[in-house]
C-alpha positions in Angstrom: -140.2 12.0 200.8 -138.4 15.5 201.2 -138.3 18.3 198.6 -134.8 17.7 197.7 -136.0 14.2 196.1 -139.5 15.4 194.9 -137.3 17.9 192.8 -134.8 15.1 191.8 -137.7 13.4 190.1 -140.3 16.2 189.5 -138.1 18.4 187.3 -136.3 16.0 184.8 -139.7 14.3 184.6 -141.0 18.0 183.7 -137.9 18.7 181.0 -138.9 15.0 179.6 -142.3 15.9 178.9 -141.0 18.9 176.8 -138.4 17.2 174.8 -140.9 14.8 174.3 -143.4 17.5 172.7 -140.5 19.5 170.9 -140.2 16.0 169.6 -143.5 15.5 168.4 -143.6 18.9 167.0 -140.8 18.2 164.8 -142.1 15.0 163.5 -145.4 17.2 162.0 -142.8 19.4 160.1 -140.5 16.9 158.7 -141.7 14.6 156.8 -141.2 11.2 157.4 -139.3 12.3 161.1 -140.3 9.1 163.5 -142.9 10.0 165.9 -141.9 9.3 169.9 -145.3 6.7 169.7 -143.3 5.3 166.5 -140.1 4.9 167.9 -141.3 3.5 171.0 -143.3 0.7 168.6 -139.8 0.4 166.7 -138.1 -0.2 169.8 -139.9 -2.8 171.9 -142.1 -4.2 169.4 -145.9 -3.9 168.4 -148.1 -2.4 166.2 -147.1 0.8 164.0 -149.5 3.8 162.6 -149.4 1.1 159.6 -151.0 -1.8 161.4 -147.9 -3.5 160.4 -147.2 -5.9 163.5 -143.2 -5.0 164.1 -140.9 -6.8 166.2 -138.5 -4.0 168.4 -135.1 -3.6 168.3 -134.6 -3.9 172.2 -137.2 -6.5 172.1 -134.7 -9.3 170.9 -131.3 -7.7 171.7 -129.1 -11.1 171.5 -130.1 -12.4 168.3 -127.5 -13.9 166.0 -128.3 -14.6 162.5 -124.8 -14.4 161.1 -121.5 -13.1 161.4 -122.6 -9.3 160.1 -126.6 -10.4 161.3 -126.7 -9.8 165.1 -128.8 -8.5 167.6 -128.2 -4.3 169.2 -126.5 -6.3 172.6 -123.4 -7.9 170.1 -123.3 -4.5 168.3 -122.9 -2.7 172.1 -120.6 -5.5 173.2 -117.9 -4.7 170.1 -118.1 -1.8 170.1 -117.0 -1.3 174.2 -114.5 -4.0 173.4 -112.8 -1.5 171.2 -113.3 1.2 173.7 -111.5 -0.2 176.7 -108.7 -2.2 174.5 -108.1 1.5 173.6 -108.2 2.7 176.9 -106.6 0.4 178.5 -104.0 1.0 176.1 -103.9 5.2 176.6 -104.1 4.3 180.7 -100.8 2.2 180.4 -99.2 4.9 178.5 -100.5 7.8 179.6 -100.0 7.4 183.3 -96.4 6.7 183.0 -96.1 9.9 180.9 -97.6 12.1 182.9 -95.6 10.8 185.8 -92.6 11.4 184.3 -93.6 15.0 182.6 -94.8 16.0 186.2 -91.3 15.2 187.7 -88.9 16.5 185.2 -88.7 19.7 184.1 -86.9 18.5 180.9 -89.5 15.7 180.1 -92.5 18.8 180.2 -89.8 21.1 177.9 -89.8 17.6 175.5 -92.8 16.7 175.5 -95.3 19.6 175.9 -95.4 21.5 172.6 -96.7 17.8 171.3 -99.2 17.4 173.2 -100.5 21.1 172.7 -100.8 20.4 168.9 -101.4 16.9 168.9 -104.6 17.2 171.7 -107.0 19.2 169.5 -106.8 17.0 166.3 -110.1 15.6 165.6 -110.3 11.7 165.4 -111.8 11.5 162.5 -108.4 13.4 161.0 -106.4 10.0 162.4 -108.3 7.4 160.8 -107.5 7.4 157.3 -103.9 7.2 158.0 -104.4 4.5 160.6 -106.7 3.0 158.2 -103.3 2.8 156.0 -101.1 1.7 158.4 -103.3 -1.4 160.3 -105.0 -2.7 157.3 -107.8 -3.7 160.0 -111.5 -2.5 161.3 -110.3 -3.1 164.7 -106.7 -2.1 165.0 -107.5 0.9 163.5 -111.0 1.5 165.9 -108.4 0.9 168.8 -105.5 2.6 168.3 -107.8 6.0 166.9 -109.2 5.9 170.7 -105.6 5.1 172.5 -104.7 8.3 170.2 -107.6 11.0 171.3 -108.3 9.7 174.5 -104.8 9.6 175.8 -104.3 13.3 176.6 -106.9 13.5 179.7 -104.3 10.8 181.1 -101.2 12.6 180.7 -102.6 16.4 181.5 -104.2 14.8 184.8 -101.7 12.9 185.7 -98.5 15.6 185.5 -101.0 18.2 187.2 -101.7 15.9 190.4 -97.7 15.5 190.2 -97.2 19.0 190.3 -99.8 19.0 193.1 -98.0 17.4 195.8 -96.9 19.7 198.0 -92.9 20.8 198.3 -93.0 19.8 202.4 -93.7 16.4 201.3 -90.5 16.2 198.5 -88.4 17.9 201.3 -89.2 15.4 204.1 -88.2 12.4 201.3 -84.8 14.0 200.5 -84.0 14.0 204.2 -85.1 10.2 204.3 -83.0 9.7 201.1 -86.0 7.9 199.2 -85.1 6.3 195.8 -87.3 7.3 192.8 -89.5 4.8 192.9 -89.9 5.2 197.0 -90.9 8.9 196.3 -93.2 7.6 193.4 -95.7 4.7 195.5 -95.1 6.4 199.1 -95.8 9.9 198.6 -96.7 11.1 194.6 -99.1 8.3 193.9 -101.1 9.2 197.2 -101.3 13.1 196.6 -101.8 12.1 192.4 -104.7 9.1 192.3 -107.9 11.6 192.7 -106.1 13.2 189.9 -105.5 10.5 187.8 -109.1 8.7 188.3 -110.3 12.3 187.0 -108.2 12.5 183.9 -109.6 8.2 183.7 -113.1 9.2 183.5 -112.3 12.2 181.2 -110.8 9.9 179.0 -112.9 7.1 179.3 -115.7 9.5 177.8 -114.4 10.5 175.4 -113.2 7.5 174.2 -116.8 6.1 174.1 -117.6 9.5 172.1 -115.0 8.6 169.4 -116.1 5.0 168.9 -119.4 5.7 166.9 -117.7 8.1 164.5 -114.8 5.6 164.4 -117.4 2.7 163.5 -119.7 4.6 160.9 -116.4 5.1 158.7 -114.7 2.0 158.9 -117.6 -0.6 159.1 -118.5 -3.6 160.8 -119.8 -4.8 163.9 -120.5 -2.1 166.4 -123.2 0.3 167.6 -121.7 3.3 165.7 -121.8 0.7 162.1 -125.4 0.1 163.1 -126.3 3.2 163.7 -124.9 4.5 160.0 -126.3 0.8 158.5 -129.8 1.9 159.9 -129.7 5.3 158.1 -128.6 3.5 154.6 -132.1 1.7 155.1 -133.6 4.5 156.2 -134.8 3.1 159.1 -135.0 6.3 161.4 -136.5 4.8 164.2 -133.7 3.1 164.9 -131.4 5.6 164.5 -133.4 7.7 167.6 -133.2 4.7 169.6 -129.2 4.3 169.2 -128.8 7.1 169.7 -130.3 6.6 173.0 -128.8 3.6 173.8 -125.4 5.3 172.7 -126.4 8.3 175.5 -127.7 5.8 178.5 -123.8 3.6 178.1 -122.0 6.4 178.1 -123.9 7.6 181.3 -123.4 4.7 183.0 -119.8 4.6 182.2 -119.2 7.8 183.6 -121.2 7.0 186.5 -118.8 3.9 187.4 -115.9 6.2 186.7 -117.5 8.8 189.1 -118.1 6.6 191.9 -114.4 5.3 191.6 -112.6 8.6 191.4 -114.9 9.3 194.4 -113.4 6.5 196.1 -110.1 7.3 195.0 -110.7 11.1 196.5 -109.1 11.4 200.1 -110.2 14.9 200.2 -114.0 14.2 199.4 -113.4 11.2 202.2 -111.7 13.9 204.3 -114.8 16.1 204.0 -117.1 13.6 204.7 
């Protein structure tokens, strides 16, 4: 084992151990604050400071009991339903977009002064009026990620455009290329690593908005739980979706990572 891995696992062992006492500290001055020992009890199941024999969380994840009864797993599952319909959704448009705003000059003139205003509204400023419009928990949960997780897409997209390099556009005027042969022959090449980037931007962030989404507008989902579990001021499990919340969205940018890596000739090229 060399020291680059002993350091990989030594030191965010070593920061562990001190969140875990700045956690413990904090639970002595607020009253009622769960305990890490608690929360771990609350989490897998056992016995609390109580005696109390409790049944955790994670310990029974699929549960059903009825339609708004079911175990953290269904919550998860929702609530990344909404996050890639959304997605999916700001992918389909926003790639296009940024294609287009990358390769007219017009289409950027259009279409950048919206973007610039429309990019730094807070989600939770959409969801009332989309709230209005669908009439519907989900609808509304979708179309508030499509809306602020769409500009990563666009930005990324017309800025790997705009990166492909004039030699390249010369070379397909000689050859005569049509749009679309200049698009999948020499844009999309030069504008993928690009676009995967802007992908896992989004993709974050849209897993960001979904818990605010879901505390305000109700339902089944980890961010509803997670505001359901403070009503019955059940705290424990608040700290632990949180931390279920914080391990998804790692993984998810870890899959996005290793794709955009994939997708990277230049990081192939170095290697």
């Amino acid at each position: 084992m060399n020291n680059e891995l002993i350091k990989k696992i030594a030191l965010p062992f070593l920061v562990f151990l001190f969140i875990l006492q700045v956690w413990a500290g904090i639970s002595t001055v607020v009253e009622d604050f769960p305990t890490p020992s608690d929360t771990y009890v609350a989490a897998f199941g056992g016995i609390n400071v109580d005696g109390d024999e409790i049944e955790g969380v994670l310990a029974d994840p699929f549960y059903i009991n009825n339609q708004d009864d079911k175990g953290i797993f269904w919550q998860i599952m929702e609530s990344l339903k909404r996050v890639f319909a959304g997605f999916v959704l700001a992918i389909l448009v926003g790639v296009p977009l940024g294609l287009l705003i990358g390769m007219s000059k017009s289409a950027q003139y259009a279409f950048d002064p919206f973007i610039q205003i429309l990019k730094p509204v807070s989600p939770l400023a959409w969801l009332p009026l989309l709230l209005f419009i669908f009439q519907d928990i989900n609808m509304t949960a979708i179309s508030t990620i499509f809306i602020t997780s769409i500009w990563p897409i666009i930005i990324n997209t017309t800025l790997g455009v705009k990166s492909v390099s004039e030699d390249y556009m010369n070379v397909a005027k000689v050859l005569r290329f049509s749009p679309m042969d200049k698009i999948v022959q020499i844009i999309l090449p030069v504008s993928v690593p690009y676009i995967f980037t802007g992908m896992r931007l989004s993709l974050g962030i849209a897993w960001l908005v979904i818990v605010a989404a879901e505390m305000l507008t109700g339902g089944i989902g980890i961010g509803f739980w997670i505001w359901d579990e403070y009503n019955n001021l059940n705290y424990h499990n608040i700290i632990i979706g949180i931390m279920v919340v914080g391990l998804i969205g790692y993984l998810l940018d870890l899959i996005m990572g290793r794709i955009a890596d994939y997708f990277d000739y230049t990081k192939k090229g170095r290697a």
